[in-house]
N, C-alpha and C positions, 0 to 999 in steps of 0.2 A: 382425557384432554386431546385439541385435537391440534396440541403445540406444534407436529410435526409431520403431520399427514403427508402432506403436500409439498413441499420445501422440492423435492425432485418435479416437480410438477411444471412449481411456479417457474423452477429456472430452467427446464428445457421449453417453454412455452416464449419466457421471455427471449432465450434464446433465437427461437422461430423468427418473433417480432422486429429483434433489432437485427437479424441476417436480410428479411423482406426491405425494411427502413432503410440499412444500407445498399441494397440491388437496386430500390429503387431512386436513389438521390446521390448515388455513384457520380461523382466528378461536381456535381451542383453547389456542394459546399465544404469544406473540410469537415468542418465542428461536428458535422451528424456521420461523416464517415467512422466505422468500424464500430460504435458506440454499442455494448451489450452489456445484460443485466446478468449473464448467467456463461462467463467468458471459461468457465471449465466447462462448458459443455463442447465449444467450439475446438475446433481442429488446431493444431499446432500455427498452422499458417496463417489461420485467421486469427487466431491470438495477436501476432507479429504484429497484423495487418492491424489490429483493434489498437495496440499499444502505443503505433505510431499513427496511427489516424486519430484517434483522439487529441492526444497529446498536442501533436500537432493543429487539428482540426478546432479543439477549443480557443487556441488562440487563432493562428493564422485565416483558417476557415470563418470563424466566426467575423473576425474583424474583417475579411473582405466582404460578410455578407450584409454587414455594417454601413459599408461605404459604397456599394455598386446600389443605391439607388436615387430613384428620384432628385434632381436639386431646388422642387419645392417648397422640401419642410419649412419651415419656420428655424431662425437664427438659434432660439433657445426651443430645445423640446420639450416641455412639463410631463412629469409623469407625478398625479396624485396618488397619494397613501394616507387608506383613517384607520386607524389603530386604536386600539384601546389603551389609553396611557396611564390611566383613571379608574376608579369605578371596579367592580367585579373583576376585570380583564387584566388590571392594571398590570403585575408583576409580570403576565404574560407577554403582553403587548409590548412590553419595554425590550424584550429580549427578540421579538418576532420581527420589529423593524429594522433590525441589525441584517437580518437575511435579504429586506428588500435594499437596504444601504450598500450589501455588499456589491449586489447584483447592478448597481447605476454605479458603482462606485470603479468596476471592472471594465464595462464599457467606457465611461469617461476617460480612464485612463490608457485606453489605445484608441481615443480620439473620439470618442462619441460617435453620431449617425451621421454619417458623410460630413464628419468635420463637424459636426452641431454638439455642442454638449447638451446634458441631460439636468434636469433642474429637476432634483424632488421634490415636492411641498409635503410634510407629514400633519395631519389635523386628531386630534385626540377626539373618542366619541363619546369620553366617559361610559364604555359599555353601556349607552342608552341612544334608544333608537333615535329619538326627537333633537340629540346632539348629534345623531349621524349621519341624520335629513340635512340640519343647519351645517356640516361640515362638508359635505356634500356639495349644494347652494354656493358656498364658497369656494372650494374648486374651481365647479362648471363658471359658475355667473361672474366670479373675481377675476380669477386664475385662469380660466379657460381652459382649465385641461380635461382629455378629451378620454382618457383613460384614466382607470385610479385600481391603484389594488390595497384589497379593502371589503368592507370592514370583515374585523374578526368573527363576531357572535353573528347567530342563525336571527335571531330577534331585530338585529340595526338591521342586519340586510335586506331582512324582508321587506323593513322600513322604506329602502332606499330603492325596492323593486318599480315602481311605479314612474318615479321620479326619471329614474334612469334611462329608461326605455324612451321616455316622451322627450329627453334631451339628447339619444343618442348618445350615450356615453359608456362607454366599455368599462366591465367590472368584474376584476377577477378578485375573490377571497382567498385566501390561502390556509384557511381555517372554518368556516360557517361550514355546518353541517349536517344541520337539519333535511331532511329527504323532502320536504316538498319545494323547496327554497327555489329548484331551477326550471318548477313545473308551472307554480303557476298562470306566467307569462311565456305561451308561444313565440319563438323566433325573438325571443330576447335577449337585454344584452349582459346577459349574469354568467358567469364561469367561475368555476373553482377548482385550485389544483388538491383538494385534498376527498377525498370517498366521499358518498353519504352514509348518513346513519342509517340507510336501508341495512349497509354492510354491516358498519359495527354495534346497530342493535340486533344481526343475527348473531356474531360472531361472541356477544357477550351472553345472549342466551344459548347457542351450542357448548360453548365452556363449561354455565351451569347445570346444562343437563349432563355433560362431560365427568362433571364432579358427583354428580350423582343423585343431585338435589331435587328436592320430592316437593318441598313449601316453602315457594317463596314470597318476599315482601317486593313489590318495585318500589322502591324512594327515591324523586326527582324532582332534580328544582323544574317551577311551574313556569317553564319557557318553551320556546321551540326546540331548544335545543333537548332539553329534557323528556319533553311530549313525545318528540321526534325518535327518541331511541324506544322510552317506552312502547312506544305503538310498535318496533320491529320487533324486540323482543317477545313480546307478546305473543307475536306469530308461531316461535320458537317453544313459547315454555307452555302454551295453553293451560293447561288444566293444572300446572304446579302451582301458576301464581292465585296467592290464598288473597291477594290486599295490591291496591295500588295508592300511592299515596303522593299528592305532589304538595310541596313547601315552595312557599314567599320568604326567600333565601334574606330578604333586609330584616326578618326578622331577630335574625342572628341569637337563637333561643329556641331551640327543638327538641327540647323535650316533650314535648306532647304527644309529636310525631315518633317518637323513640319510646316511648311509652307503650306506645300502640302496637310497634314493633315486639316490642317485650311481651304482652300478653297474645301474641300471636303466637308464637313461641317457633318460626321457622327455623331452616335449616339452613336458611344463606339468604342474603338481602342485595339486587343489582343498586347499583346508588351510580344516580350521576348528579354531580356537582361541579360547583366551582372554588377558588382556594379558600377565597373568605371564609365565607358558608360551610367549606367543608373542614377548616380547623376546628369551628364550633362544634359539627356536627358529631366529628370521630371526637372529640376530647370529650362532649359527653356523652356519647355511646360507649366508650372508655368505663365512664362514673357511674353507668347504668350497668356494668356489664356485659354489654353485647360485643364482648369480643371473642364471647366462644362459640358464635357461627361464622360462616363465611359470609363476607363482604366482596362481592365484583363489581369492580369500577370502572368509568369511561375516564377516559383522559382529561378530564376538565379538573382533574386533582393531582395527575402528574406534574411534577415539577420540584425541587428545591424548598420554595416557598413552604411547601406542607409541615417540613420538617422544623419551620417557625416555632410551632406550638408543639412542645416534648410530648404530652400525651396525646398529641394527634399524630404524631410518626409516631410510637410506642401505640397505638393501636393497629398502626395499619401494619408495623412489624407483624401485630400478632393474627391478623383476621384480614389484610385485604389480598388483596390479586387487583390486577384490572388490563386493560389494554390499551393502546395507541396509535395513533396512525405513524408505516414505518416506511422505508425506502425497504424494494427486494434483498434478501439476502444475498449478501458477496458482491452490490450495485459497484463500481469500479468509480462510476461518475457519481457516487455518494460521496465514496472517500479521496475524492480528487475535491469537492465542494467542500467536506469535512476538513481538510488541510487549508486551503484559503480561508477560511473560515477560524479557525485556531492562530491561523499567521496574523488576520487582520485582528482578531478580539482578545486572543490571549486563554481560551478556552472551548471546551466542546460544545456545539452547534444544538441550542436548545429546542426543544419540538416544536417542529414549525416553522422556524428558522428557513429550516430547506425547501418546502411550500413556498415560500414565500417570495425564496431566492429563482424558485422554478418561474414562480406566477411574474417577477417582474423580467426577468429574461426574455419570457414570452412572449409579453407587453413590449417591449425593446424591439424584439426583429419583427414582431406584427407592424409595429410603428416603421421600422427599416421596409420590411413588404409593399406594404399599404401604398409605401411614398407619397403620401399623403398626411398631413393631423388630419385625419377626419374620419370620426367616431364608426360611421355605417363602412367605411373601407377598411379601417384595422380592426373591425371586429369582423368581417369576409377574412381577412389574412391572418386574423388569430387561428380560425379554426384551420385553414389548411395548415399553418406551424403544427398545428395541434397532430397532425397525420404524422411527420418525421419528429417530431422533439422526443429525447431521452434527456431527463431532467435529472437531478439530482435525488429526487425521487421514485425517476423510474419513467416509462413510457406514459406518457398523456393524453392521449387525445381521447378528444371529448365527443361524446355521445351527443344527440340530436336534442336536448337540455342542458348542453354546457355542462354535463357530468364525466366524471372520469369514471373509466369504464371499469377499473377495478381496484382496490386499495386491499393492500397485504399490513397486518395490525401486527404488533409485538406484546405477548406478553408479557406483563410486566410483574414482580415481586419485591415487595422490603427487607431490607436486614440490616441488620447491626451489627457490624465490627467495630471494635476497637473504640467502644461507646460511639459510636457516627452511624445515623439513618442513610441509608441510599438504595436507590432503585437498582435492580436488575434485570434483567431478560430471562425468560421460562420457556420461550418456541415462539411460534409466530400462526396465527392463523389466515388463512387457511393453510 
């Protein structure tokens, strides 16, 4: 496995990153002074310098960079959010808009954007594109607003790629993650704070060739997001994979597809799904047996939620792995987000969450930037944010597709103590 290859890598690199970030934006603003992903690497002095420049610079820094602009804006700023509240997404979406709530909710409270408070509008997409269009529409045409962060799945988004562009309206996901999603409209207005699955459909086939795996099955729900890791994977496992197989996750009934699994007879199966789908799936994969190969999963089945249906945690206790997207190891400005986050909900910051918290932040001082509401100028001042921002995720900026340029995954494992299912951490790739 290659849980820990890199881990020195990643944090003297991030290291490099946020010493350059800091030289260059020295004096410009508190909030991005001293901010590093890998603070054991740096010097005694600059630790000092990182602990009270952040500290300091999240609040102070941030809230003057808040108020030193423009007195054009508009009285009220709208900032739209479509979430899946509903539908496939549902249990996730409920948890993921708390990070964008936190994030208007931190600004409003030292004053919003030069004295403007921040008005969220939240719209639910039922994880369906044609609700995401319509909530969308509503937004821009009702509401007006001129940014939205949003939506979650790779499917609504793509939906809403067209639309967007020709309205000018800036769109950051903090979840969709299918790899073609930011290609294929040029000089477009789509951004996401979270990897593409170019990353973690390598990262989930390096793992099973890691393990050792000679024949495998790929089973994926038949979406973007699903297609979308297949196809990298692919790249990865060539000649192991014996079968690809993709499922109509509403049919909630997969044994056919598990069947097929079974007279194949591999040695480990990548599956990406989502919770619905995937209680059914592992509960009768369970009934069939197939919990004595390996199972590697995308994150579209981490979460709480799994543990709903007993022989679907009771399987993946015994057969799965999988990964997810993570903040860098030892991030400082994780667990400064992670603490706000616990104060404001009363528990620990569910995946995504911090994406989320990243994506409207960004949204926020783009909008402070711009000094302007207006879609073609905070989407010019998103991306230069995008050069100095250290998110709670980690460093951002985005690539010539609105992509982040790199995403560090966590392995993920189940177990059972003391009769209770719960996730674990196994290394982090790369």
């Amino acid at each position: 496995m290659r849980a820990s290859r890199s881990l020195k890598a990643i944090s003297t690199g991030l290291a490099l990153i946020a010493i350059v970030v800091v030289a260059i934006i020295a004096g410009v603003a508190g909030y991005y002074a001293g901010q590093s992903a890998a603070a054991e690497a740096a010097s005694a002095a600059y630790q000092e310098g990182y602990d009270a420049g952040y500290q300091a610079g999240l609040a102070d820094g941030r809230q003057q960079a808040l108020q030193e602009v423009s007195p054009v804006l508009p009285s009220e700023i709208k900032i739209g959010c479509i979430m899946s509240l509903t539908g496939f997404l549902g249990p996730m979406g409920e948890n993921i808009v708390k990070g964008v709530e936190l994030a208007v909710n931190e600004v409003n409270a030292r004053g919003g954007i030069a004295g403007r408070k921040i008005k969220l509008i939240v719209e639910d997409d039922g994880t369906d594109p044609t609700k995401g269009l319509e909530a969308l529409k509503k937004l821009v045409e009702v509401d007006g607003c001129q940014v939205v962060i949003g939506p979650m799945a790779s499917g609504v988004l793509r939906a809403l790629g067209n639309y967007t562009n020709e309205h000018k309206v800036v769109l950051i996901s903090p979840t969709a993650t299918a790899p073609y999603i930011t290609t294929e409209f040029p000089d477009d207005y789509v951004f996401r704070t979270v990897g593409s699955d170019t990353l973690q459909g390598k990262a989930l086939g390096e793992i099973l060739v890691d393990r050792g795996a000679s024949k495998v099955v790929i089973l994926v729900i038949d979406n973007a997001y699903g297609v979308g890791i297949m196809e990298e994977a692919m790249k990865v496992l060539n000649d192991r994979v014996v079968k690809t197989i993709r499922y109509d996750p509403s049919k909630l009934d997969f044994t056919t597809e598990l069947q097929t699994i079974k007279d194949l007879n591999p040695d480990a199966v990548l599956y990406v799904g989502y919770y619905e789908d995937g209680k059914i799936m592992f509960k009768q994969a369970l009934e069939m047996g197939l919990d004595n190969i390996l199972w590697v999963c995308a994150e579209g089945v981490y979460g709480d939620p799994m543990f709903e249906e007993p022989a679907a945690a009771k399987f993946m206790e015994k057969a799965c792995i999988g990964t997810r997207p993570s903040a860098p190891v030892g991030l400082t400005s994780y667990e400064l987000f992670r603490k706000k986050f616990k104060e404001a909900y009363g528990e620990e910051p569910p995946m995504y969450s911090d994406t989320a918290y990243d994506a409207t932040m960004m949204a926020i001082l783009a909008i402070a930037k711009a000094g302007e509401y207006d879609g073609p100028k905070i989407r010019e001042a998103l991306i230069d944010i995008s050069q100095t921002f250290m998110g709670a995720t980690g460093y951002k900026l985005f690539d010539e597709n609105g992509d982040q340029l790199y995403q560090v995954y966590e392995i993920w494992d189940v177990v059972e103590e003391d009769g209770k299912y719960k996730f674990v951490g196994t290394g982090y790739w790369p």
